[in-house]
N, C-alpha and C positions, 0 to 999 in steps of 0.2 A: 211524686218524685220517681214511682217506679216506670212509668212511664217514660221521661224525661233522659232515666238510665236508658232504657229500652232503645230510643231511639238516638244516644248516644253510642251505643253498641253496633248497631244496624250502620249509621252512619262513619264510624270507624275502624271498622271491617272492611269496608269499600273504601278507604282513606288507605289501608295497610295493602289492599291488593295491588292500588294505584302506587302507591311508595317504590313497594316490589320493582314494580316494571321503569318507574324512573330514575330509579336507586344505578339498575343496570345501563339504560341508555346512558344516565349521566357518566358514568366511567366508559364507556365508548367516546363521547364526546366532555372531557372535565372543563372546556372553553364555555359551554353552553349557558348563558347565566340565565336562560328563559327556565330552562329545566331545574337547575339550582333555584330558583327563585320558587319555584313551584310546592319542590320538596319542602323547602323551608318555612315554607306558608303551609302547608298541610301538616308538617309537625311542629310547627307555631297554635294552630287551629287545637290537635289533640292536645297539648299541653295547656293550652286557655283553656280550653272546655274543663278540663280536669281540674284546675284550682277552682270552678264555679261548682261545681258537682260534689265537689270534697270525695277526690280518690288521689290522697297523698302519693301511695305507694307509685300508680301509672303515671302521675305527675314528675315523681324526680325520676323516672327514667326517660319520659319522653324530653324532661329539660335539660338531662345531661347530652341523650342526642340532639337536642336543639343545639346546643352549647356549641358542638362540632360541627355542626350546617351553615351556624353562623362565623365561627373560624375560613370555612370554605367560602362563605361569601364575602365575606371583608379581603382577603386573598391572605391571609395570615398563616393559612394551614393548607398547604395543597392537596389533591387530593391522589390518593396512592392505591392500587388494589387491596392494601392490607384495610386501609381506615374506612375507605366503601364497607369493606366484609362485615367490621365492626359495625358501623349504622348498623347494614342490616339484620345480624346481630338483633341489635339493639330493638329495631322493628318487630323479630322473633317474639325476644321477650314481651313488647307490649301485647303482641295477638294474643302470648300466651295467659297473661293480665285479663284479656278484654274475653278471651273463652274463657273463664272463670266466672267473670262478671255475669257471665251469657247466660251458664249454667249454674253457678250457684249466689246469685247474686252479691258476692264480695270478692274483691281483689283478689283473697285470700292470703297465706302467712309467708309465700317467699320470700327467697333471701337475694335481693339485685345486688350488695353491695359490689358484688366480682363485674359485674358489667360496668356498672357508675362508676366506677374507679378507673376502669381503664377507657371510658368515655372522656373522665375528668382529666385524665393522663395526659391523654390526646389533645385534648383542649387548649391543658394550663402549657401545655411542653415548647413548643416554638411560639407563645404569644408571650408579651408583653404583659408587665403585673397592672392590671387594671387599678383605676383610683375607687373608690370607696363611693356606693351610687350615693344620687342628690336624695331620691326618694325609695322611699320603702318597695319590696318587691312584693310582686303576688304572691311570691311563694308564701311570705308570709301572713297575709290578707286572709280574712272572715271565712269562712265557710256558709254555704249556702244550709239553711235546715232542711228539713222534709218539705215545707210547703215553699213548692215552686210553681213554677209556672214554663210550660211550654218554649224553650227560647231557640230559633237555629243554631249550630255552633259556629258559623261563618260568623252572624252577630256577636258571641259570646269572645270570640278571637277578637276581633276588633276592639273591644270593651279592654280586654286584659291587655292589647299591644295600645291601646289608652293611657292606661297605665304602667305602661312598662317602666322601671328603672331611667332617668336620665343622667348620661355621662356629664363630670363635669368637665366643660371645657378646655384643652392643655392651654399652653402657654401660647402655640402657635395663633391657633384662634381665635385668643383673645388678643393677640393683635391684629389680626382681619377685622373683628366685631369694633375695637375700636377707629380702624377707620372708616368702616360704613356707616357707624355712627357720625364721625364728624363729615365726613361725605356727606350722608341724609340731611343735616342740623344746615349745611350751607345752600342746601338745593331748593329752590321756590316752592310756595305750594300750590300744587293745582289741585281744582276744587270740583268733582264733577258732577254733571247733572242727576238727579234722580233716576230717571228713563235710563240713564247708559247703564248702571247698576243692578236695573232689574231685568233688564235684558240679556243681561251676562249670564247672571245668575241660573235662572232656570232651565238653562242648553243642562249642567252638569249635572241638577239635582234630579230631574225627569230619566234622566237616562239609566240610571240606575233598576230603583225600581220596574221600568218596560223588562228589561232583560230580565230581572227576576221573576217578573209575572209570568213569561214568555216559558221561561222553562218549569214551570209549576208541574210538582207530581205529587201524587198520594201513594201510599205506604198501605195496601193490603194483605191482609192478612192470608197466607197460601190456602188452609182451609175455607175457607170463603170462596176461593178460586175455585177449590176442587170440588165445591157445592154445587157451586154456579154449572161447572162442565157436568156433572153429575147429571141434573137437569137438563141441561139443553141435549145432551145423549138421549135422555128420554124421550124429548120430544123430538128428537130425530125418527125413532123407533116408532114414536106414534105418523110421526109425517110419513114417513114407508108404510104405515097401515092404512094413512086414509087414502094416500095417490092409490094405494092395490084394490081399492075400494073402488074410486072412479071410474080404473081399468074396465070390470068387470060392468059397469053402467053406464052407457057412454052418453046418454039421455039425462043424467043425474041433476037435479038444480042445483047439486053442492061442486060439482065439477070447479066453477070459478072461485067461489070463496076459498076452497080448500087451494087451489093452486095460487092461491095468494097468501095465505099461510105458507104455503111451500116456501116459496118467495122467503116472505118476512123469517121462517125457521134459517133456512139458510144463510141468512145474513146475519140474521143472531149469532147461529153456531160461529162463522167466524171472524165476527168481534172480540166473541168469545174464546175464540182461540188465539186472537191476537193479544190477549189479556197473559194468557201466557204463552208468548215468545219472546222470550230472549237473546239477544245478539251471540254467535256464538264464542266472541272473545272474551266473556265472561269466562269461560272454559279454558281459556288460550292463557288468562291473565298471571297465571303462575309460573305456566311454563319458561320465560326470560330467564328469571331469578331461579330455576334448575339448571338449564344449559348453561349456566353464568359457572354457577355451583359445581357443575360437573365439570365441566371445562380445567377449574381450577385444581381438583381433585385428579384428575386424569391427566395432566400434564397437554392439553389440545388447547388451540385456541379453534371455537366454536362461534361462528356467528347464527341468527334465529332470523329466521325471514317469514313474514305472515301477511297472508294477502285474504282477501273477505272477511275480517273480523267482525260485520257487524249483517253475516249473514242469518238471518233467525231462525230458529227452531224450538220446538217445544220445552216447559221447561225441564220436565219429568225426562224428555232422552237427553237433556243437557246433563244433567246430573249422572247418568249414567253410563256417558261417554266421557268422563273427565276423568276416570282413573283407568281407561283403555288408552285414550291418547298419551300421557302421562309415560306409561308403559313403554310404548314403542317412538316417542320424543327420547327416552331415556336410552331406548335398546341401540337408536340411530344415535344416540350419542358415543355407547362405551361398542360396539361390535360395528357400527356402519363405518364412521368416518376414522382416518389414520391418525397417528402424533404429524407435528408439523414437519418432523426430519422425512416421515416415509411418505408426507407429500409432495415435499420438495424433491424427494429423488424421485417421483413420479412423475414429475412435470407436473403438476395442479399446484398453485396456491397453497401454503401455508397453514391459510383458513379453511376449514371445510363449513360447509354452509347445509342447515337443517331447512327446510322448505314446507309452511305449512301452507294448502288454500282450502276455500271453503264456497261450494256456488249450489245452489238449485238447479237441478233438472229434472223435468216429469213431475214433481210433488213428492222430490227426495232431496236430501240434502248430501253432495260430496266432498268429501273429506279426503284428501290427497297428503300424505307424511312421506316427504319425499328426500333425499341425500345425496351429495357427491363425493359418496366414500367409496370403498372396496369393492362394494359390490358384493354378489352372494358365490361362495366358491363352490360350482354342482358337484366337483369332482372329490373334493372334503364332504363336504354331505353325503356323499352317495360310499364313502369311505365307512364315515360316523353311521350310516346305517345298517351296515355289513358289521360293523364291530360289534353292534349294540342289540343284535341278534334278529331286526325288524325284518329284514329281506335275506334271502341267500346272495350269493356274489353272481349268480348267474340274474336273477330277478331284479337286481340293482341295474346291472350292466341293462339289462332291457326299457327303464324305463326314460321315458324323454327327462328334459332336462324341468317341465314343468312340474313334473308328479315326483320329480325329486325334489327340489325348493317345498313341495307342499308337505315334506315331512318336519321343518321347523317350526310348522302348526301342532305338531304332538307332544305330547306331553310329558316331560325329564327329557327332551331333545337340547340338544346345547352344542356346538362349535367350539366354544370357548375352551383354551388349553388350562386355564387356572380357573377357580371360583373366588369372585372379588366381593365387595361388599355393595356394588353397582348391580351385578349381575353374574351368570355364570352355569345357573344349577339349572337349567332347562325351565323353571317355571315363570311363566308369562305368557306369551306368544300364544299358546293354546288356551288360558285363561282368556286374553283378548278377544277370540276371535267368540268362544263361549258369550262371552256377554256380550260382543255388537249381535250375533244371531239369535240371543236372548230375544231383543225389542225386534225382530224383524228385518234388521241388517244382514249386511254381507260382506265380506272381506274378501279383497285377492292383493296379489302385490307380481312386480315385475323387476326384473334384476340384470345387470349387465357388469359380467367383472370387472371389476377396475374402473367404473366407469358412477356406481350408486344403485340403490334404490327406491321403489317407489312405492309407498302401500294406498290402495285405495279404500278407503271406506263407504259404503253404500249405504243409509240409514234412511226410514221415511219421518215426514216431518214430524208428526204425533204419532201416538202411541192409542191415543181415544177412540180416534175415526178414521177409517181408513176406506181406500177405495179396493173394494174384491171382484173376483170374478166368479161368479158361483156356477158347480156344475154339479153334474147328475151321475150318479154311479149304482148299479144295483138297489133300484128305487130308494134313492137317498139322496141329499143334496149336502153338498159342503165347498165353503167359501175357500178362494186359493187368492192371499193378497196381490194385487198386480205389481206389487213392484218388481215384483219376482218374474212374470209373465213376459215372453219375448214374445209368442203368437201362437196361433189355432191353427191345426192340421185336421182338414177333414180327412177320415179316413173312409173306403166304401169298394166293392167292388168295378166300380165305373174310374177310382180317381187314379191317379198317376202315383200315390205315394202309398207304401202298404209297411203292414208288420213282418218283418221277418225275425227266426229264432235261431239266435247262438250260441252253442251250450245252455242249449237250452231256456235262454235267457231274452227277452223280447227286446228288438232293437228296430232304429228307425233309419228307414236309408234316405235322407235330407239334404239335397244339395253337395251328392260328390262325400258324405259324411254321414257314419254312423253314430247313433243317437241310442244311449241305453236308454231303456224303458223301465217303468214303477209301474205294473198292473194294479193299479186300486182295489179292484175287486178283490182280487188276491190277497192281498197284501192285511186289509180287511174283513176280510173274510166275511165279503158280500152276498146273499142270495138277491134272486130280482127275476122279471119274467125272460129277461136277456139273457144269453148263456154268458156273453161278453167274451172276450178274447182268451183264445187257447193255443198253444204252439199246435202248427200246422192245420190251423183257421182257417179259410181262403175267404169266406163267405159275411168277417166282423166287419159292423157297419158302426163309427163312433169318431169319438175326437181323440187327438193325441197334444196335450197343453207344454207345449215348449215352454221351460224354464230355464232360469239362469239361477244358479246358487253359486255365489262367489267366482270361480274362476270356470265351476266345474258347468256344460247345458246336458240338461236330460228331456225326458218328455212324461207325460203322466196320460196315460189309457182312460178314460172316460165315455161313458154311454152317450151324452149331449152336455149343451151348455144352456144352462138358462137363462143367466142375466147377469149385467155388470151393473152392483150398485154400494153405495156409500152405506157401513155398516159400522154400529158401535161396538167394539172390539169388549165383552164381557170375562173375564179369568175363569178358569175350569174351576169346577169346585172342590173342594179337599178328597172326596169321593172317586173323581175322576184324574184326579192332579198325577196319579203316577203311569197312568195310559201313555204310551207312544205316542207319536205321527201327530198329535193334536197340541195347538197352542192356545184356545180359547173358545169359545164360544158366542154367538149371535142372534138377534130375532129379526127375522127376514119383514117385509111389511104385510104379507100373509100373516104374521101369527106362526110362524112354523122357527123353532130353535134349530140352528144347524153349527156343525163344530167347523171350527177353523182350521185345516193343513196348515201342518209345520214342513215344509219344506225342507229343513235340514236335517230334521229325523226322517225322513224319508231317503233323501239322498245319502244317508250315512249307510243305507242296506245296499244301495248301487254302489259306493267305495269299495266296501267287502270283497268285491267280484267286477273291477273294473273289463269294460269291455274294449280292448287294445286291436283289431283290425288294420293294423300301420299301413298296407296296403291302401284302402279306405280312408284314412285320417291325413295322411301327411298332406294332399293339395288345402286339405280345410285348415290344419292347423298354420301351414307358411302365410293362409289370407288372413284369419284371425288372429294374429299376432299386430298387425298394421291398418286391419279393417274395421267395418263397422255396416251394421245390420240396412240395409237401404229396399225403400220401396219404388217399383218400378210401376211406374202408367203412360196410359195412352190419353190426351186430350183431344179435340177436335182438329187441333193443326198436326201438321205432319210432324213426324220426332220422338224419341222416348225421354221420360220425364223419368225424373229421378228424386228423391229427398229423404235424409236418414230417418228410419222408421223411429229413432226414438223421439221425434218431433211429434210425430204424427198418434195422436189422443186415443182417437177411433176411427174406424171407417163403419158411414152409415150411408144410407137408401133411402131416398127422401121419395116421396108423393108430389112430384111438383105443381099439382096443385093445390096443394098446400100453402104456399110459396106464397107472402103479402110483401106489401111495399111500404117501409115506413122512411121518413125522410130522402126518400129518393132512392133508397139501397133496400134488395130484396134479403128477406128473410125469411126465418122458418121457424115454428116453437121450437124448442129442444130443449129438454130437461129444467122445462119451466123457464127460461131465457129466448132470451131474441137472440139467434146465431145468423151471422151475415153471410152470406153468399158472396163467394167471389171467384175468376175465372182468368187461366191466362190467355182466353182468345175474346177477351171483354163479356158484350150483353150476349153475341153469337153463342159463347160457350156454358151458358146453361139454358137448359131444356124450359120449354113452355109447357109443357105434357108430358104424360106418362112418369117413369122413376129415374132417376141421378145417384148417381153414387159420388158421393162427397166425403172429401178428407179433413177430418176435426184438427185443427192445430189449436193450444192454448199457452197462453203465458201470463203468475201473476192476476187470475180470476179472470179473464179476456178470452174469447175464443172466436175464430171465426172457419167457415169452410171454401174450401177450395173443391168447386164444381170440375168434371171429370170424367171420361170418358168409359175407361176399362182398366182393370188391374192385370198387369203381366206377371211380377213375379215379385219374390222377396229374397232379395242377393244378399252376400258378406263381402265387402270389397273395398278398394281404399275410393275415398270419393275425392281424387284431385282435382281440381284446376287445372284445363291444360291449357283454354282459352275463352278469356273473362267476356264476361257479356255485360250489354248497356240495354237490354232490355231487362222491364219493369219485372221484379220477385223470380228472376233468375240470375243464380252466382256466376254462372260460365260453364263451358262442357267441358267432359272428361269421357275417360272410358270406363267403364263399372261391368263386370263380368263379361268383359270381352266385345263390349257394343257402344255405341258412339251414341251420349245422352246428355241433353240440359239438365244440371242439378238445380234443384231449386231452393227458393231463400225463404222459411215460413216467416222470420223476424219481417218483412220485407211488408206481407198480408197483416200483420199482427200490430203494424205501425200503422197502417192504410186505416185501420179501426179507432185505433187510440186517437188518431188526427181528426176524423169523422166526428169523434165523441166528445174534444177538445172543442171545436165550429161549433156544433151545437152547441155546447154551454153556455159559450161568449154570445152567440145567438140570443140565448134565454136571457144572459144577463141584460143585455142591451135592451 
C-alpha cells in the first residue's frame, strides 16, 4: 500500500501543477470545452483515486471541486474570476493534503470545512435541486485495506466514473425514450454477418493500449541518478588518465582499445546526462497561476508569454534556477509593467505582456525574462544612489547609464516609493543574481524607458561536467570554465597588443578599448621561475584570457595555456570552502588536482576600482550595445569572410596528411570522432599537404570544419545583411568593421552533415 500511496503522490503533484496552468488558460478562454474537459477529467481522476485508497479527507475536497467543474460543464454555472480563484483555492488545499501525505504519511487533522462550504455554495446556488441518485455513490463505497495491488489511476478513475451515481430521467426524457422505443419495436431487423462485427471491433480496442505502450516511462529514484552520475564522473577522470597515457607513447598497443573506450565513455556520460534533463517548463509550470495572482492583487491585467518550454537542462540547475526566475517574473510584474490607465495614457495596450524564452547556445542554456513596461528610470537610480550614501553627486553624475542600472544588483537597493507585500525592501535582485553565479551563471539585463526590460540569464547545462580551459600561472595550473571565455591574446614583445598600467593598475588596449586586467600571479600570490608581469614590464611574454562575466569583459594575465578539456567539477572541501577566487576543484588526466577560478570573485576586486578611460571606451561601447563578437578570414577565393565567433567551437591546425576518406567526404580524428572537412571553394579549398587551419562549428553532439586559408582578425560589430546571397553556406554581405565581407551561415555546413548521415543510414537500411 505504501508504495501505491507513493506513487499516487508523485502522480498528483504533477496533476495539481498541470491544474494550475489550465485553471488560468481556461479563464482567458471560459468557451474552451477542450480545456474544461481536461481539468475535469484530472480532478475526476484525484477524486476516484482517493475513494480507492481510502483518503476521505482529499476525497471530499477534491469532490466538492469536482462538484463546480461539473456545474461549468453542464453550463449551469458560469465561470467568473471569483469562482476560478475558489478552484484554485481549492487545488491549494489539496497540494497542501497531498505534502502531508508526502511527508508524513497521513492526510493529517485539518479543518476543510471553510472551503467545502463555499465550494458547495457555489455549486448548489444557481443549480437546479437535483432528484435523489438511482445508485449508491463512491463516496460511500468500501475502502480498499492495506493489501493492494499496483493500479494506474487513469484505470482507477474510470472504475469509479463506472460507477458513478445515475440520474433518474426528468419527465422530458421519458418521452424521448418512449418514442425511440416505439420507433425501434416498428423498425425491421437486420441481422449482420459475423465478419462485419469483428472487423469493426478491433480498429477501437487495439488502439488504445499502442498509445499507452507508446508512452511508457519508469519512475527512478533520484539517488539512483546521482550514483549512476557519480560513476560515469569517475570514469571520465579515468578516461583523461588513460588518453594522457597514450599521449606520451604513441607506439602503445593499448592506443585503440583505449580510444574506443573513450568512445563508448562518452556516450555513456551522455545518456547519462540525458537521464537527467528535464524540459525546462517544469520550472515555468508555476509561474501562470502567479501572474494570474499578482495581476489580480495589483489591480493590472497581465498576460505570460512562454516560448522554449521544452528546452532541457540539468536537473540539479533546474532546481536551482526556479526560485531566481520566480523572483524577477514577480519584480517584472509589481515594478516593470504599468496599471492599465498609465498604459493607456501611454499609447500601449492595456495588457502589458511578460516574455519568457529559453534556447541553447555553445552548451548553455539562455534564459531571456523580458517586459513591455516602464522601463528602468537611470536618472531615479542615480538619485536613489546619491541619497542612500553609495556615490557622491559628483561620481553619480560621471557614470554611464550602464554602471548605473547595475546598482539594482546591490543589496537594500529598491526604487520603490512604498514597501508592499509583493516587494519593495531592496531584497531580491542581488540575491538572484548570487545564486545564478553560484552554478556558474551570469546575469545582465538591458533597459529602455518607457519602452520595458530585458534580463538575460546565461547558465551552463550541468553543473557535473563541464568544459574548461586550463592555464598556467607561476608553475601551477588551474581550470577557467569556457563559458566564461570570449578568446586568447598572445601577449610578447614582437605582437601588436601589450600591457599597459593605469593607476597603477594593468589594462589592455583591445580593439579601440581598454580592458582592466586581474594579475593572477598577484592576486595569488604566485612564486614561479617567470617573474610574470609588472607595471612598467616592456619585455612579459604570456597570455591575456578575455572573459565575459555578466555585462562586465576583463581579461586575466597568464604565463601559457595548456589544454582545453572536459573536466568533472569536484566541491572544495570544508577545509578550503572559505578561500576566495575558487569554485571547485578537478583531476586533470595526468593525475594532477588543480582548482577551478571563480570568475566572479575575481571580478568583484576589478569593481572596487573600475577602470573609466571615456576617451578609449565610448567608440567600443556605442558597437557593443548592437554588436556581436565576429571572426574575420581569408579563404582561397578572393573576399573576406566573416561568421560570429560564438558559432565557432575552436580553431585548430590539422596535418593534412592526416586527412582520410570515408564515404566519399574527407576527415580527420578529432577528439576521438570523425570530423568532416568542408570548404567554400569546394575540393580546390583544402590543402593536400602540409597544415590547414580549420574552423570547428558544432550543434547538438554534430560537428564539422570549415577548411581555410588565414585568420585576419576578431571584430565587435553589427553583422547586417545588406545583400543576400544564393551561394551555398553564405547569408549575404555586409560591412563589419568598416570592410566589405561575406557573412557566413555555419547552420548551412551543420545541415550538409546531418543530410550525409541521414543517406547513409537509409543506405544501410536498404
Amino acid at each position: 500500500m505504501d508504495e501505491l500511496i507513493t506513487d499516487f503522490v508523485a502522480e498528483t503533484t504533477e496533476s495539481l501543477s498541470v491544474l494550475d496552468q489550465e485553471l488560468v488558460r481556461f479563464e482567458q478562454s471560459p468557451n474552451d470545452s477542450e480545456i474544461l474537459g481536461n481539468i475535469f477529467r484530472m480532478m475526476h481522476t484525484i477524486k476516484g483515486t482517493c475513494g480507492f485508497l481510502g483518503l476521505p479527507r482529499l476525497e471530499k475536497v477534491a469532490h466538492a471541486g469536482e462538484d463546480v467543474l461539473g456545474k461549468f460543464r453542464d453550463g449551469t454555472l458560469q465561470p467568473a474570476p471569483e469562482s476560478v480563484t475558489l478552484i484554485l483555492r481549492c487545488i491549494d488545499q489539496i497540494r497542501s493534503i497531498v505534502d502531508n501525505l508526502a511527508s508524513a504519511g497521513t492526510e493529517g487533522d485539518g479543518d476543510d470545512s471553510a472551503i467545502i462550504g463555499e465550494l458547495r455554495t457555489l455549486a448548489d446556488g444557481p443549480a437546479e435541486p437535483s432528484e435523489e441518485p438511482a445508485a449508491p455513490s463512491v463516496d460511500g463505497g468500501p475502502v480498499l485495506s492495506d493489501e493492494g495491488f499496483p493500479v494506474a489511476a487513469d484505470l482507477l478513475a474510470e472504475v469509479a466514473l463506472a460507477v458513478a451515481p445515475v440520474q433518474a430521467p426528468k419527465p422530458k426524457q421519458q418521452q424521448q425514450l418512449r418514442a425511440v422505443q416505439t420507433s425501434a419495436a416498428d423498425a425491421p431487423i437486420v441481422v449482420r454477418n459475423e465478419p462485419e462485427k469483428s472487423e469493426a471491433k478491433p480498429d477501437s480496442k487495439v488502439d488504445a493500449p499502442k498509445d499507452r505502450a507508446g508512452s511508457q516511462t519508469i519512475r527512478v529514484n533520484v539517488e539512483v541518478l546521482e550514483n549512476l552520475m557519480t560513476l560515469v564522473s569517475e570514469m571520465v577522470l579515468t578516461r583523461n588518465q588513460l588518453l594522457q597515457l597514450t599521449r606520451l607513447s604513441e607506439d602503445s598497443v593499448f592506443k585503440e582499445p583505449i580510444q574506443r573506450l573513450s568512445r563508448t565513455t562518452t556516450e555513456l556520460q551522455e545518456g547519462v546526462m540525458k537521464t537527467r534533463m528535464q524540459p525546462i517548463g517544469n520550472a515555468w509550470s508555476k509561474l501562470p497561476r502567479i501572474v494570474r495572482d499578482l495581476a489580480n492583487e495589483l489591480g493590472k491585467k497581465i498576460n505570460i508569454d512562454m516560448h522554449g518550454e521544452d528546452t532541457e537542462l540539468d536537473r540539479q540547475v533546474l532546481e536551482l534556477i526556479q526560485d531566481p526566475l520566480t523572483h524577477m517574473v514577480r519584480n517584472s510584474a509589481d515594478h516593470g509593467l504599468e496599471t492599465p490607465d498609465e498604459r493607456l495614457a501611454g499609447g500601449k495596450h492595456e495588457t502589458g505582456t511578460i516574455r519568457l524564452s529559453a534556447f541553447h547556445e555553445g552548451g548553455h542554456i539562455i534564459i531571456e525574462i523580458a517586459d513591455d513596461g516602464r522601463g528602468l528610470n537611470t536618472e531615479r537610480i542615480r538619485a536613489k544612489i546619491v541619497e542612500r550614501g553609495m556615490a557622491t553627486s559628483e561620481e553619480a553624475a560621471a557614470m554611464d547609464e550602464s554602471q548605473v542600472n547595475q546598482f539594482i544588483m546591490k543589496p537594500g537597493f529598491s526604487t520603490a516609493e512604498k514597501v508592499t507585500k509583493v516587494s519593495g525592501r531592496g531584497v531580491g535582485m542581488d540575491v538572484v543574481r548570487s545564486n545564478i553565479e553560484k552554478i556558474g551563471g551570469t546575469i545582465e539585463f538591458r533597459s529602455a524607458f518607457g519602452l520595458g526590460s530585458t534580463f538575460t540569464i546565461k547558465i551552463p547545462l550541468t553543473l557535473a561536467i563541464i568544459s574548461s580551459l586550463v592555464v598556467q600561472c607561476g608553475g601551477e595550473r588551474f581550470a577557467l570554465p569556457q563559458i566564461a571565455v570570449n578568446e586568447v591574446v598572445r601577449i610578447s614583445e614582437r605582437s601588436e597588443h601589450r600591457i599597459e598600467s593605469l593607476k597603477g593598475l594593468p589594462v589592455l588596449r583591445l580593439r579601440d578599448s581598454l580592458l582592466p586586467l586581474i594579475n593572477l600571479r598577484q592576486i595569488l600570490k604566485l612564486d614561479g621561475e617567470s617573474t610574470g608581469w609588472s607595471p612598467g614590464c616592456n619585455t612579459f611574454e604570456g597570455y591575456v584570457v578575455i572573459c565575459r562575466n555578466g555585462s562586465q569583459v576583463l581579461g586575466i594575465i597568464v604565463d601559457s595555456i595548456a589544454d582545453a578539456e572536459e573536466i568533472v567539477v569536484k566541491p572544495l572541501s570544508a577545509i578550503l570552502g572559505t578561500m576566495r577566487y575558487f569554485s571547485g576543484n578537478t583531476i586533470l588526466g595526468d593525475g594532477r588536482v588543480i582548482l577551478i577560478l571563480d570568475l566572479n570573485d575575481l571580478a568583484s576586486d576589478i569593481a572596487q576600482e573600475p577602470v573609466q578611460p571615456s576617451a578609449a571606451r565610448e567608440p567600443a561601447e556605442d558597437i557593443r550595445k548592437s554588436g556581436e563578437s565576429a571572426l574575420l578570414f581569408h579563404t582561397q577565393a578572393e573576399g573576406m569572410k566573416a561568421v560570429p565567433l560564438s558559432r565557432v567551437h575552436r580553431i585548430e591546425s590539422f596535418d593534412m596528411a592526416t586527412v582520410e576518406v570515408v564515404q566519399g567526404n574527407r576527415v580527420v580524428q578529432y577528439r576521438d570522432q570523425l570530423l568532416p572537412l568542408m570548404s567554400l571553394d569546394g575540393e580546390e579549398g583544402i590543402r593536400r599537404e602540409g597544415r590547414q587551419t580549420v574552423l570547428v562549428f558544432g550543434s547538438d553532439g554534430a560537428a564539422v570544419g570549415l577548411a581555410i586559408e588565414t585568420i585576419v582578425d576578431i571584430v565587435y560589430d553589427e553583422l547586417a545583411i545588406r545583400k543576400p546571397s544564393r551561394s551555398a553556406g553564405v547569408r549575404g554581405s555586409g560591412i563589419v568593421a568598416g570592410r566589405a565581407v561575406d557573412i557566413i551561415e555555419p547552420e548551412y555546413f551543420l545541415a550538409q552533415i546531418a543530410e550525409d548521415v541521414c543517406t547513409a543510414e537509409l543506405e544501410v537500411a536498404a
